[in-house]
C-alpha positions in Angstrom: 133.6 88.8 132.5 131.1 89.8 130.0 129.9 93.3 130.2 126.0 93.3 131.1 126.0 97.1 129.6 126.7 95.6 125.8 123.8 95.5 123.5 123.5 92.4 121.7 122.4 94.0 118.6 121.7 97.8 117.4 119.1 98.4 114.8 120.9 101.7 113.3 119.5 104.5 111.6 116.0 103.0 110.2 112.8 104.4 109.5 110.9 103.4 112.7 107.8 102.7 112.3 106.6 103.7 115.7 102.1 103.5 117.5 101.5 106.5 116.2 105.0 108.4 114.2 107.5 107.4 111.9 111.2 108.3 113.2 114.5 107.8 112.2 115.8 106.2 115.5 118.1 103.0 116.8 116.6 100.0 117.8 118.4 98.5 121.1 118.2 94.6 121.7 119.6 92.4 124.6 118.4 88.9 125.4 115.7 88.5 122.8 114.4 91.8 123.7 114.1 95.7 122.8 115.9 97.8 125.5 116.3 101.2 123.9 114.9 103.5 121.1 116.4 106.5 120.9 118.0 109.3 118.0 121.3 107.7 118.4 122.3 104.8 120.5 126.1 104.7 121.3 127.9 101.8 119.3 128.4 99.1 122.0 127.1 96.4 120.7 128.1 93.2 119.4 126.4 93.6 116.5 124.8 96.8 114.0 122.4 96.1 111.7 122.5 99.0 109.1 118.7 100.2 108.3 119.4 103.8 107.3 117.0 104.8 104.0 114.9 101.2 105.4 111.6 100.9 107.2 111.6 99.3 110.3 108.5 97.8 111.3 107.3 95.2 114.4 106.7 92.2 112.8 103.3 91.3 111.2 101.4 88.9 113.6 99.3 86.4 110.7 96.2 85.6 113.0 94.6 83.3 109.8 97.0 80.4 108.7 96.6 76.8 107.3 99.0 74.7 107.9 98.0 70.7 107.4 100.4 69.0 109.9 99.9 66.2 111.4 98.8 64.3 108.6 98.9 65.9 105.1 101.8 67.1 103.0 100.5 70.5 101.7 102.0 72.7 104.2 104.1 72.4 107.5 105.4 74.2 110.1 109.0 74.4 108.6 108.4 75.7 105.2 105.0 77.4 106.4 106.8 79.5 108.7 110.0 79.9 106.6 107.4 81.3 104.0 105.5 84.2 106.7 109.6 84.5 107.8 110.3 85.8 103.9 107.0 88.0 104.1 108.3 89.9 107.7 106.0 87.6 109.6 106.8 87.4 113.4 104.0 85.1 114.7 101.5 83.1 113.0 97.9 81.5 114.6 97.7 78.6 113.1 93.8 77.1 112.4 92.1 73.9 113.2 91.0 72.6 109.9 93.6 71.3 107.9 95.4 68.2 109.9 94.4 64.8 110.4 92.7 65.0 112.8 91.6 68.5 113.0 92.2 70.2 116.2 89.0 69.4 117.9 90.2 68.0 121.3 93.0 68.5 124.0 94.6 64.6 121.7 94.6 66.4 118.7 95.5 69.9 119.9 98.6 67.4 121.2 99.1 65.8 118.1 99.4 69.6 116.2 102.4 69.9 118.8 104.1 67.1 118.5 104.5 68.1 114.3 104.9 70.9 115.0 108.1 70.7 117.4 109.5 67.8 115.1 109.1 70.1 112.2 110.2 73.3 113.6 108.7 76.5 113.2 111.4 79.4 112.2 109.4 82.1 114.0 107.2 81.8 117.1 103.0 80.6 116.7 100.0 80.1 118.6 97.4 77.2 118.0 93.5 77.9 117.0 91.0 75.3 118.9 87.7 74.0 116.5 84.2 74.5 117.1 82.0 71.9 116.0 78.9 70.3 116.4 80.3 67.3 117.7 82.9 68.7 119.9 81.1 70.8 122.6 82.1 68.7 126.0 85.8 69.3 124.4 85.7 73.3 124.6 87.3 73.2 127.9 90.0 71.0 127.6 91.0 72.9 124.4 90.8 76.3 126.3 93.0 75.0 129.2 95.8 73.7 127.1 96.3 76.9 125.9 94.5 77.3 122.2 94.2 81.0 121.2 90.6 80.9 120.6 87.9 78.8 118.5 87.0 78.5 114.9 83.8 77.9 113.5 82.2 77.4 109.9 78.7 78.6 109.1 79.3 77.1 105.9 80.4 73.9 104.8 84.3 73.7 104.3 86.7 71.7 102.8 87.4 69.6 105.5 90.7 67.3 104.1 90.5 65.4 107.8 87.8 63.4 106.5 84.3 65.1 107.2 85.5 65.3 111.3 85.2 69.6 111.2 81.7 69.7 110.6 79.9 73.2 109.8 77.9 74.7 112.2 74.1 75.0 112.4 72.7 77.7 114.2 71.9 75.7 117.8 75.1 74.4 117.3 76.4 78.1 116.9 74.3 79.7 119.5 75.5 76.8 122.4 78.8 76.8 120.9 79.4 80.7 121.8 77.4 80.2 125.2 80.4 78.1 125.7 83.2 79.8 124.4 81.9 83.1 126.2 82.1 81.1 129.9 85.8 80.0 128.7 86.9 83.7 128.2 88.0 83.2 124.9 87.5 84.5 121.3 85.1 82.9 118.5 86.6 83.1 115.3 83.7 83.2 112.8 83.6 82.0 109.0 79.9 83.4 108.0 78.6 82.5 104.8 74.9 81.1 104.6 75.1 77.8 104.2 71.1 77.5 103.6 72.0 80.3 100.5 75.5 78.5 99.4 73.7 75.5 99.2 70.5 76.3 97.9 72.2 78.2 94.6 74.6 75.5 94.6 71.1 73.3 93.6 69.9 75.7 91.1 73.4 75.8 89.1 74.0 72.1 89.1 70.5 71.2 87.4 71.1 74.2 85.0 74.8 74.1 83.7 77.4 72.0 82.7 80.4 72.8 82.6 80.9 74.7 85.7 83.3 77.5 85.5 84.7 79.5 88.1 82.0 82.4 87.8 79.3 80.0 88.7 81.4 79.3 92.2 81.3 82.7 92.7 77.6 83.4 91.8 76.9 80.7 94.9 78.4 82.2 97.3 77.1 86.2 97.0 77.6 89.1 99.5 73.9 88.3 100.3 75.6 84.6 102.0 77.7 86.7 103.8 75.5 89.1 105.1 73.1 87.1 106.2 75.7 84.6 107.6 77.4 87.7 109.6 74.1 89.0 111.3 73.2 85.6 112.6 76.7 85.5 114.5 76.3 89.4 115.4 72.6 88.4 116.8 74.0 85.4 118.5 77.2 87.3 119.4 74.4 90.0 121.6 72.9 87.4 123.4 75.2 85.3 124.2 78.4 88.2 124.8 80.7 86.0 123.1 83.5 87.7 121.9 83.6 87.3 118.0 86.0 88.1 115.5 84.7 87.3 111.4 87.3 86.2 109.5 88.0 87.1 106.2 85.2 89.4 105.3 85.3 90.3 101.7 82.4 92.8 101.2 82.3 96.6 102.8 78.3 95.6 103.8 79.6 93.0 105.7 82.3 95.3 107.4 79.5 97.9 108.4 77.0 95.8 109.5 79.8 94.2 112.3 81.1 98.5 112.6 77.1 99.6 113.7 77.1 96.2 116.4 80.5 97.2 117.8 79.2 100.6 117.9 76.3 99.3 119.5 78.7 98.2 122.2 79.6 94.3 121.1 82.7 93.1 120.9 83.7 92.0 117.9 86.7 92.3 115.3 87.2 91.9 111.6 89.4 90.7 109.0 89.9 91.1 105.4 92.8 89.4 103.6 95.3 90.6 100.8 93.3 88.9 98.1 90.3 91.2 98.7 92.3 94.2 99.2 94.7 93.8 96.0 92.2 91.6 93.1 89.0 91.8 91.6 86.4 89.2 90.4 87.9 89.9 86.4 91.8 89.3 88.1 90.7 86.4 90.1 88.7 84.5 86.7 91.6 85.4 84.6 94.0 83.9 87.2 91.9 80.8 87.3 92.0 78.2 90.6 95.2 79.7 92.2 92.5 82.5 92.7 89.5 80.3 93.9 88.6 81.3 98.0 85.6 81.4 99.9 83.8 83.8 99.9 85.1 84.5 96.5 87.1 87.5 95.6 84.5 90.7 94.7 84.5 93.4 92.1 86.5 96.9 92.3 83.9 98.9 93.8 83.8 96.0 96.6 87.8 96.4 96.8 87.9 100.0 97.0 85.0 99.8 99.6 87.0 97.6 101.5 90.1 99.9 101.2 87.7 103.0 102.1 86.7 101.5 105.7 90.4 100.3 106.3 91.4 103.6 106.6 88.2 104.3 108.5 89.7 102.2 110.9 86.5 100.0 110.5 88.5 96.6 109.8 90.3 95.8 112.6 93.2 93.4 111.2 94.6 92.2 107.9 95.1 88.2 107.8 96.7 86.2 104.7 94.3 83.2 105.1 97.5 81.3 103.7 95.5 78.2 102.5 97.7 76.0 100.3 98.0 72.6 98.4 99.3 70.9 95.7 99.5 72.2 92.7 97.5 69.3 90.6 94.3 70.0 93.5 94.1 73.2 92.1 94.9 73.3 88.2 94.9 69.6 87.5 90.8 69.3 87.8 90.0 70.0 83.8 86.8 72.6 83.4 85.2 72.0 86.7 85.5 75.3 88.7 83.9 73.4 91.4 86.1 71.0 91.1 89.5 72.7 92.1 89.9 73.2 96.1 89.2 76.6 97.7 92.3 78.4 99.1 95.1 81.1 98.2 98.7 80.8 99.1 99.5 84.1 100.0 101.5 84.6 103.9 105.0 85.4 101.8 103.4 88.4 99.8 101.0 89.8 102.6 103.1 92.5 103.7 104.4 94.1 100.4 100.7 93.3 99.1 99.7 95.9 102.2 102.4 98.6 101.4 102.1 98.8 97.5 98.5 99.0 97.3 97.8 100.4 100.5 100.9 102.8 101.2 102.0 103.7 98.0 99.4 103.2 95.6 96.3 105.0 97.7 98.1 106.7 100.7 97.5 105.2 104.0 100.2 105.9 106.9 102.4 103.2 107.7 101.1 103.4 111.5 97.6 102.3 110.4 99.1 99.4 108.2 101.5 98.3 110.9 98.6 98.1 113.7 96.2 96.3 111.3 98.9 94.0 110.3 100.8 93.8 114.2 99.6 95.1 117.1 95.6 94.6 116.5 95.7 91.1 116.5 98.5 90.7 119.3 96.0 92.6 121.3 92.7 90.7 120.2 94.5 87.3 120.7 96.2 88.3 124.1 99.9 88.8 122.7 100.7 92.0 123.8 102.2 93.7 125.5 104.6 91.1 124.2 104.2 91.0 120.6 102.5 93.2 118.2 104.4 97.0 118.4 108.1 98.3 118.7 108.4 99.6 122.3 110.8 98.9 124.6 109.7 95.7 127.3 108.3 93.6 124.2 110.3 91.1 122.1 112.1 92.5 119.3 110.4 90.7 116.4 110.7 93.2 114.0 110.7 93.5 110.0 113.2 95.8 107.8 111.5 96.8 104.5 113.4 98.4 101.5 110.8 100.9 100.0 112.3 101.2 96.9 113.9 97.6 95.4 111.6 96.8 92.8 110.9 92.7 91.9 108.6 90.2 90.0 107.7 87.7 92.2 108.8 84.1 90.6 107.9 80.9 91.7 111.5 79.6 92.7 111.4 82.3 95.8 108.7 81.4 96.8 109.3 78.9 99.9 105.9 77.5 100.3 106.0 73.2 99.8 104.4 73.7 96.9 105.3 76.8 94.8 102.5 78.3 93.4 100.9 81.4 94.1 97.9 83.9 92.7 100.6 86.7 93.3 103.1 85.0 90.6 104.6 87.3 88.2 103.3 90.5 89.8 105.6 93.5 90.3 106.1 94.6 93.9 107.7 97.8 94.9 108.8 97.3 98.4 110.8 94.2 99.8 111.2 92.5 102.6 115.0 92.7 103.4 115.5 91.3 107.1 113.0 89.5 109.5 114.1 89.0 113.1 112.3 87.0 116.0 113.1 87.4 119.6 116.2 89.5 118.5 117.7 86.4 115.9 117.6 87.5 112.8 115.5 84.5 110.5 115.8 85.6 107.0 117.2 87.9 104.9 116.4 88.4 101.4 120.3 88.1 100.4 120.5 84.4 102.0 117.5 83.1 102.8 116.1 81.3 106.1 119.0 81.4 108.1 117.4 80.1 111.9 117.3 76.3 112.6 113.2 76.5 113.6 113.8 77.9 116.7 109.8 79.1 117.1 108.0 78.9 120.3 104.6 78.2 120.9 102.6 80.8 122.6 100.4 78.6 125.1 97.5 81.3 125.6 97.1 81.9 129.4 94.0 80.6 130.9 91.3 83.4 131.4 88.7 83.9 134.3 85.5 81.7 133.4 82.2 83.0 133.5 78.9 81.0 134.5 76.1 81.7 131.8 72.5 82.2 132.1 71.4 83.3 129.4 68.9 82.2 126.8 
């Protein structure tokens, strides 16, 4: 008879990275879950996983990821997720965008699951619905088949499902969030000005040939984004749609969405490892592997960034993992507009985070755990189940050597196509172990060692409200 008082695995000795402490503790797990953390558990388990001189950390929840299944071959949910696996990712939100079709209706939302079950996802994920202008009388269907929330572009994107994800205008944006605020959900907000983007865009074309990199970023200033941003806040006000602006990269931008929340709105906002760890001289010297909208800033940007982080004025730190073949990005000669927009990134997020944000300027490891973890498992409705160590909630957890210095080299990487802006850089701390729902899924010794055994987190349906506003 099997004895119901064994542990099925002891996380010993580790630096646990706890809400608001580091302690050395042991980590008890039983049936996918964490039971016990204490000092010292008793050894009765059938397995001890040694973390003594490690961090232990819940595992980071990537709210901002682009996989292109069903459809396209430049990321899928197998080596996507074995990729955020290798970076201590537990859970990933995967976008609407890049799939054919994109992820506009309950079909397609369908479609996304049926790749991404044949796949197979190494570690568990949740699915992002699309806002469009053509897609309104599909909100609903998309909210009751379980998306996390809905994403929307202010500006035109690169859309690889053929022109279907259209940007948004502002009616489009203003009826869109009446909409999404009656469904209970989360608007996920790319804001730059498309009417700025566009307009510069003009200019530059008429003026310059060839067109480097710096003239992309010269169309798409902090002045696109801030104007972009204070639309959605405006809209955001009168319409009390919950918003969340993804992947701010300016500290104006941060503080003009920090005075509306303080204002009482509800809102949250991301920034992404590129804006926290390069500057606009890294990025041009990197060429396309560095090319991202909005575009990467200068230092006093990055530092301004770094500043409110520890303010606690950016709520959560996304990778924006956007990848694609190699040739998209350095096979299009001189043209800097040529070369798509997007930086693989999910596998170095978290030792990105700790180097420049731990080591190199200070910040606790309980700040960088909740902006990486438990703020968006609690903007995106994941906790209590995901997003913190504690005992009730799944133990998806991350074991990080502080000290085993590395330069990052293409052949670890395990996206589809190995490339990556973060190639050849020196990292301090390493990812050792990653374990989801209490199986461990990679270590850095062998590899990937699950057999895609990631569920998808069907968001609960939330009470509907009836709008009357105008």
């Amino acid at each position: 008879m099997q004895d119901e008082g064994v542990l099925d695995c002891i996380v010993k000795g580790g630096k646990v990275v706890l809400r608001d402490r580091v302690q050395v503790a042991d980590i008890g797990i039983k049936r996918g879950m964490i039971v016990q953390i204490a000092s010292e558990l008793p050894a009765a388990s059938k397995e001890t996983i040694d973390a003594r001189g490690l961090y232990v950390m819940a595992g980071v929840i990537d709210a901002n990821v682009h996989l292109s299944e069903p459809g396209l071959d430049w990321e899928g949910f197998d080596c996507g997720s074995a990729a955020l696996a290798a970076g201590g990712s537990t859970t990933f939100l995967d976008m609407p965008l890049h799939g054919r079709p994109p992820t506009l209706n309950a079909e397609a939302l369908r479609l996304k699951l049926e790749a991404a079950r044949a796949s197979g996802s190494h570690i568990d994920y949740g699915l992002w619905g699309g806002l469009s202008p053509d897609n309104l009388e599909h909100l609903e269907e998309l909210a009751e088949a379980g998306v996390v929330g809905f994403k929307a572009f202010m500006s035109a994107a690169e859309d690889p499902g053929g022109g279907q994800f259209r940007s948004v205008d502002d009616v489009a944006l203003f009826e869109g969030m009446k909409a999404v605020a009656g469904l209970g959900k989360v608007l996920a907000v790319h804001a730059e000005s498309e009417e700025i983007v566009s307009s510069l865009f003009d200019k530059l074309v008429r003026r310059r040939t060839p067109r480097t990199l710096r003239d992309y970023a010269a169309t798409r200033p902090i002045a696109a984004e801030l104007d972009a941003v204070r639309r959605a806040l405006l809209f955001a006000e009168r319409t009390e749609c919950p918003l969340h602006l993804v992947r701010l990269s300016s500290p104006q931008a941060v503080d003009a969405a920090w005075e509306a929340k303080m204002n009482g709105l509800n809102v949250t906002v991301e920034t992404c490892p590129h804006y926290l760890v390069l500057t606009d001289e890294e990025a041009e010297a990197l060429g396309a592997l560095a090319k991202c909208a909005p575009p990467i800033r200068g230092a006093r940007e990055r530092e301004g960034l770094w500043a409110r982080l520890a303010e606690g004025k950016i709520d959560l730190v996304a990778s924006a993992h956007s990848p694609c073949p190699l040739w998209m990005k350095a096979g299009q000669g001189e043209d800097g507009f040529a070369a798509r927009e997007g930086i693989a990134g999910a596998q170095s997020m978290l030792e990105l985070v700790l180097d420049e944000g731990h080591w190199k300027r200070g910040l606790p490891l309980t700040l960088l755990s909740r902006v990486l973890s438990e703020a968006p498992a609690r903007r995106f409705g994941l906790l209590p189940r995901k997003g913190r160590l504690a005992v009730g909630s799944d133990a998806d957890l991350v074991i990080v050597n502080p000290d085993a210095p590395y330069e990052l080299r293409a052949e670890q990487l395990l996206y589809r196509h190995r490339h990556s802006a973060y190639e050849g850089r020196r990292f301090r701390s390493r990812v050792v172990l990653t374990m989801s729902r209490g199986h461990v899924v990679y270590t850095a010794d062998k590899g990937i060692e699950a057999d895609g055994a990631g569920e998808w987190l069907q968001a609960p349906e939330r009470p509907k409200r009836r709008r009357h506003l105008i």
